[in-house]
C-alpha positions as MATLAB code, in Angstrom:
seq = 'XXXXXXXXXXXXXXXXXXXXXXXXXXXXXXXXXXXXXXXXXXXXXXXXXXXXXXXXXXXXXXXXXXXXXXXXXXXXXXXXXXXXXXXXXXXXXXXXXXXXXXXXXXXXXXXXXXXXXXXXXXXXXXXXXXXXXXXXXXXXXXXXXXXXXXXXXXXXXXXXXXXXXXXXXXXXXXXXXXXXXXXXXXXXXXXXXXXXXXXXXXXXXXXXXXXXXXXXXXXXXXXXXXXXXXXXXXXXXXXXXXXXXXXXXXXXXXXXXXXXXXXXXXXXXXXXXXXXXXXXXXXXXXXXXXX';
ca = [
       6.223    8.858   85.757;
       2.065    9.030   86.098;
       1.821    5.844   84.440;
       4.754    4.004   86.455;
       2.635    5.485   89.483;
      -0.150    4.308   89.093;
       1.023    0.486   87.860;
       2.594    0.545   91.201;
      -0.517    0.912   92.939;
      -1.800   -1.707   91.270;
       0.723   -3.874   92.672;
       2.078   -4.488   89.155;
       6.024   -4.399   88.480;
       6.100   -4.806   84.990;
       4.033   -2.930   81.615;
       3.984   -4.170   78.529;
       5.068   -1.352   76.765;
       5.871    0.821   75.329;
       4.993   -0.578   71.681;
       7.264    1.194   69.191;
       7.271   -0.509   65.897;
       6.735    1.733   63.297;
       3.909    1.925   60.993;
       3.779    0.451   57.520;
       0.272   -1.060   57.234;
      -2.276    1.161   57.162;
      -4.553   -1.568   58.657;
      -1.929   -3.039   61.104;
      -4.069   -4.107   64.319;
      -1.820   -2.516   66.319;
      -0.908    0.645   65.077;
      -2.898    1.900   68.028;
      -0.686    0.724   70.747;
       2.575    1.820   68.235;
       3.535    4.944   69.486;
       6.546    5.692   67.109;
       3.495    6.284   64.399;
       4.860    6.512   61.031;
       8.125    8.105   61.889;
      11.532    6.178   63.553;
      12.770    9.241   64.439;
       9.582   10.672   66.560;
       9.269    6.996   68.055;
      13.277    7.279   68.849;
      12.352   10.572   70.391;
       9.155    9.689   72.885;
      10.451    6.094   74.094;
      13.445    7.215   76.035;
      11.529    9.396   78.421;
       8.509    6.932   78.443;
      11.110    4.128   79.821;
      12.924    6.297   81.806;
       9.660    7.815   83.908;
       7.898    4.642   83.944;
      11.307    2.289   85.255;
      12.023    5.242   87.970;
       8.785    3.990   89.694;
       9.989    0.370   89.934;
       7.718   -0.994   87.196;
       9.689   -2.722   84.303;
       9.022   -1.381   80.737;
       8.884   -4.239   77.800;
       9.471   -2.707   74.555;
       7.788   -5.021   71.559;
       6.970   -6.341   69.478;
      11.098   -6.924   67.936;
      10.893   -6.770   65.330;
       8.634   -6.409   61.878;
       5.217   -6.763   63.375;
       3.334   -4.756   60.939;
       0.358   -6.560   61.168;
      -2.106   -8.626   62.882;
      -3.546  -10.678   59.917;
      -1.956  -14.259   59.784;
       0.337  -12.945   62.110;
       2.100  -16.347   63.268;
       3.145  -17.010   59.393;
       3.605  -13.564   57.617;
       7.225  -12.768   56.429;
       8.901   -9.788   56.735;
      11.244   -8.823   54.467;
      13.529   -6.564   54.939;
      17.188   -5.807   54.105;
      19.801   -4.909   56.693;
      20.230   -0.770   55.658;
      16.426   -0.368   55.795;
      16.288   -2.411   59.411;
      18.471    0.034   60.811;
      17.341    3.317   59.008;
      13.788    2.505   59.488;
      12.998    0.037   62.139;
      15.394   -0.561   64.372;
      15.995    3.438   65.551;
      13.049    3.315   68.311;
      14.537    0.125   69.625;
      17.574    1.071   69.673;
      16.230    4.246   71.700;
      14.881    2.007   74.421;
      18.302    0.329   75.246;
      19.672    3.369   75.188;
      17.091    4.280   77.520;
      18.237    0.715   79.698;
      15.182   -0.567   79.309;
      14.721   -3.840   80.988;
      13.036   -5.903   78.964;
      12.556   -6.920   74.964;
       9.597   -9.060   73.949;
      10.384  -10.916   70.573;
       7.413  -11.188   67.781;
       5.107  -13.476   66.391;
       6.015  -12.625   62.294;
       8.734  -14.010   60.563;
      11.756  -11.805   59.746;
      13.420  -12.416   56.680;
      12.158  -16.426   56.545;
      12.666  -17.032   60.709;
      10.390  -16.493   63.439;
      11.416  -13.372   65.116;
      11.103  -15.157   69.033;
      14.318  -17.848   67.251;
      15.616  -14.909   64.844;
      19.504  -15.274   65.388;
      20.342  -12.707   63.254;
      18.118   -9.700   64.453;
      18.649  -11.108   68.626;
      21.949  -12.174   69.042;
      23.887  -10.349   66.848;
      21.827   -6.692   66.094;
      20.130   -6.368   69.351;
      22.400   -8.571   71.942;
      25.514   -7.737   69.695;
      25.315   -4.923   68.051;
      22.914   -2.607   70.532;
      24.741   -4.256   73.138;
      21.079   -4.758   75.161;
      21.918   -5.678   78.551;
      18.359   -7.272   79.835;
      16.363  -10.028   78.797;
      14.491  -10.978   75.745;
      10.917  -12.453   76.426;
       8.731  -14.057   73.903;
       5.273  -13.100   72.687;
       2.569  -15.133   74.284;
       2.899  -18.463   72.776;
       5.062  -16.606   70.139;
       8.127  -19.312   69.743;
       7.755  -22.326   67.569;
      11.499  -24.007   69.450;
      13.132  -24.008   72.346;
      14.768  -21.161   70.991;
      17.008  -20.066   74.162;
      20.389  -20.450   72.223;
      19.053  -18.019   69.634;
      18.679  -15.397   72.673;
      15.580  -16.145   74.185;
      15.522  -15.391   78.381;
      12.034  -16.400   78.905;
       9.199  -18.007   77.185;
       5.572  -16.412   78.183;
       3.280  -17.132   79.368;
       5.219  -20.265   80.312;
       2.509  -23.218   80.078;
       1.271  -25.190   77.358;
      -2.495  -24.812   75.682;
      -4.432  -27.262   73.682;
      -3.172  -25.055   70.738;
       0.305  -24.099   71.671;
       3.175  -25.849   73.002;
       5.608  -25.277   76.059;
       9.730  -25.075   74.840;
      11.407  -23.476   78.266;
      10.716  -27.335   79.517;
      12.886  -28.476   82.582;
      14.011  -31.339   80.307;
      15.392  -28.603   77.364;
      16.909  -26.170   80.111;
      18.973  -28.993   80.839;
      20.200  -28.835   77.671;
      21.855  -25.777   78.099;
      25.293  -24.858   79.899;
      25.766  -23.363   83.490;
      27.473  -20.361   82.071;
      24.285  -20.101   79.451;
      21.710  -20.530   82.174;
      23.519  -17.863   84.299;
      23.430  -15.444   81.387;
      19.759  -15.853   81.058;
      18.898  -15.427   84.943;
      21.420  -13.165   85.342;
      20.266  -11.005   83.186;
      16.391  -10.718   84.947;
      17.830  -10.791   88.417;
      20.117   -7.820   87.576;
      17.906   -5.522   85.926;
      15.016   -6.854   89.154;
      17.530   -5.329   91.378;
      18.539   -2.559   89.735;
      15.186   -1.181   89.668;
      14.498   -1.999   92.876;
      11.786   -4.922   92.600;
      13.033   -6.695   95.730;
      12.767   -3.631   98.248;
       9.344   -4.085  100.575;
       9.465    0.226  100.569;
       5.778    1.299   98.844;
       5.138   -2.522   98.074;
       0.995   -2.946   98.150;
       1.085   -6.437   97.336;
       3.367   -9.724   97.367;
       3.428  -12.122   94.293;
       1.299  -13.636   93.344;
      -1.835  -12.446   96.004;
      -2.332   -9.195   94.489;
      -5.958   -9.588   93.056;
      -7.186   -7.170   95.845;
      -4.964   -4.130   94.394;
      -5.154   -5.530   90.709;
      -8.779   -5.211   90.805;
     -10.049   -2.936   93.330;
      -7.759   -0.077   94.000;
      -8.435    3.283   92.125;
      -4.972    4.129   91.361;
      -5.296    7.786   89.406;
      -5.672   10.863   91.172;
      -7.316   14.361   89.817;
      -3.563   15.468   89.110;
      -3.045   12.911   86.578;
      -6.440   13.018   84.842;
      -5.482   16.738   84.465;
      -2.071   15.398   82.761;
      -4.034   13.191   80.416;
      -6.368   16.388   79.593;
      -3.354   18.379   78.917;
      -1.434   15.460   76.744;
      -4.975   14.989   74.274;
      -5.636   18.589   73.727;
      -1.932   19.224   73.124;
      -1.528   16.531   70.877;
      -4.815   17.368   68.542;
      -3.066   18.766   65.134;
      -4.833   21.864   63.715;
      -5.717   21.638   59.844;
      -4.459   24.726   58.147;
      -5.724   25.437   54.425;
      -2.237   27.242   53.746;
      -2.223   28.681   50.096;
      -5.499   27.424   49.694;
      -4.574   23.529   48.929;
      -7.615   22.547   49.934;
     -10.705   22.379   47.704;
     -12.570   24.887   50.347;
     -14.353   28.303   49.229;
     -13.557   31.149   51.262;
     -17.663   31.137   51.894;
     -16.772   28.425   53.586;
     -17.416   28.933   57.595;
     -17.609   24.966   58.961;
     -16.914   21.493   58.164;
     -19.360   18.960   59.153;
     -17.949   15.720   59.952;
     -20.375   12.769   59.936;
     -20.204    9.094   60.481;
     -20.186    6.883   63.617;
     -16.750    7.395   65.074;
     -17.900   10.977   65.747;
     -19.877    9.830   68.908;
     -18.936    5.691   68.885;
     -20.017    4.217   72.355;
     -17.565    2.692   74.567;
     -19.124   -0.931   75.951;
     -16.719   -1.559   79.250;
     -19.075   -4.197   80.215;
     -18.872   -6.012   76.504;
     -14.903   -5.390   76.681;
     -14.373   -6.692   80.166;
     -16.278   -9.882   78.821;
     -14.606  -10.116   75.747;
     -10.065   -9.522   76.312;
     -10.129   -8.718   72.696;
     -12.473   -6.576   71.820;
     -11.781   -3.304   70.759;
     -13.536    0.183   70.330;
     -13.213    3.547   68.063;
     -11.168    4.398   71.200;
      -8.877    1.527   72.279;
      -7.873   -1.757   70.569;
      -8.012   -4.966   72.084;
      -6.090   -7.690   73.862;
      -2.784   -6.028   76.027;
      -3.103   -3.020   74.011;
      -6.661   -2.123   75.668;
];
């Protein structure tokens, strides 16, 4: 609810998040962001009441990166492979949390699932998360994450929506027109339902109109005392306590401190260097949307 709070203030009606893919690289580049950590079930656990508090504040969640995104390395060609049981018993459980949760929107990866891009995948969009979930919203793609004009594979939206020197533009007027009313209606439909169901068009607590909201983006302080208290509260409580239980352990009971050395004890934190650079990242925060 803090977090859909302050987003609000912002003027912003729509996070990117929450990330829920669970771990399976140990040096996946975003882990960080990946809140599920190494276990479907805890992830299946925290992302229902993360949607739910942050959509009750008229801010969108996007749950990503769906689906296989274990890694950031070559991440526009790697493969994953991974059979149908294991998709459900191990991946697909957080996701399937989050439209249980009716969250809004999906945002489709930039990996390749079982030899298809997963912003085209047929299989894992239409039929397991369209079909078999029975998600409701829309899907959006990955920045620059589709490689076709991949809207009758279950793509609503291509992001950002323009073409760069390096990557092309597929939701073109010309390939819309491709498509069917009834197909076009689905795709809208499903945005302009889920806009209104959270209340996006209602001018009640609205600090900003699309797209002139620089002012609040950038200048307003939108956290309060009570919910820097809330994030004190959520770090302490989440540190885990190291117990030597039945002494497992190579520690003498002479033993009365551990030293821990090495630079991520006291890294610095360069706001200036990160605010020049989107993708730069820090001991305590990774880069790009996950910053």
């Amino acid at each position: 609810v803090a977090l859909g709070k302050e987003f609000r203030a912002k003027g912003a009606n729509v996070i990117l998040g929450p990330g829920v893919n669970v771990h399976r690289v140990a040096l996946g580049g975003r882990n960080a962001e990946y809140v599920s950590g190494e276990s479907a079930y805890f992830g299946s656990r925290i992302v229902q009441p993360w949607i739910e508090g942050v959509q009750s504040q008229r801010v969108l969640a996007v749950v990503k990166h769906f689906v296989g995104n274990q890694q950031e390395t070559n991440r526009n060609d790697v493969d994953s492979t991974i059979d149908q049981r294991t998709l459900w018993e191990v991946y697909y459980p957080p996701f399937e949390a989050a439209v249980k949760a009716d969250v809004a929107i999906f945002m489709c990866s930039y990996n390749l699932v079982n030899g298809v891009h997963a912003c085209g995948n047929e299989n894992t969009v239409l039929h397991d998360l369209k079909g078999t979930m029975g998600f409701k919203g829309w899907v959006q793609s990955d920045w620059w994450a589709l490689h076709s004009f991949a809207a009758e594979a279950g793509v609503d939206q291509e992001m950002p929506g323009d073409a760069t020197p390096n990557n092309g533009q597929y939701f073109t007027d010309e390939n819309l027109d491709t498509l069917s009313d009834d197909k076009i209606d689905d795709m809208v439909g499903r945005q302009l339902t889920y806009m209104m169901r959270y209340g996006l068009f209602e001018p009640e607590g609205q600090v900003c109109q699309p797209t002139d909201c620089n002012e609040s983006l950038y200048d307003t302080v939108a956290t309060n005392p009570e919910h820097q208290e809330l994030n004190k509260e959520l770090a302490t409580s989440a540190v885990m306590l190291l117990k030597n239980e039945d002494s497992v352990l190579p520690f003498k009971s002479s033993y009365k401190k551990v030293v821990l050395l090495g630079s991520a004890c006291n890294a610095s934190q360069d706001y200036e260097a990160q605010l020049a650079q989107w993708d730069l990242g820090s001991y305590y925060n990774i880069g790009g949307s996950g910053r």
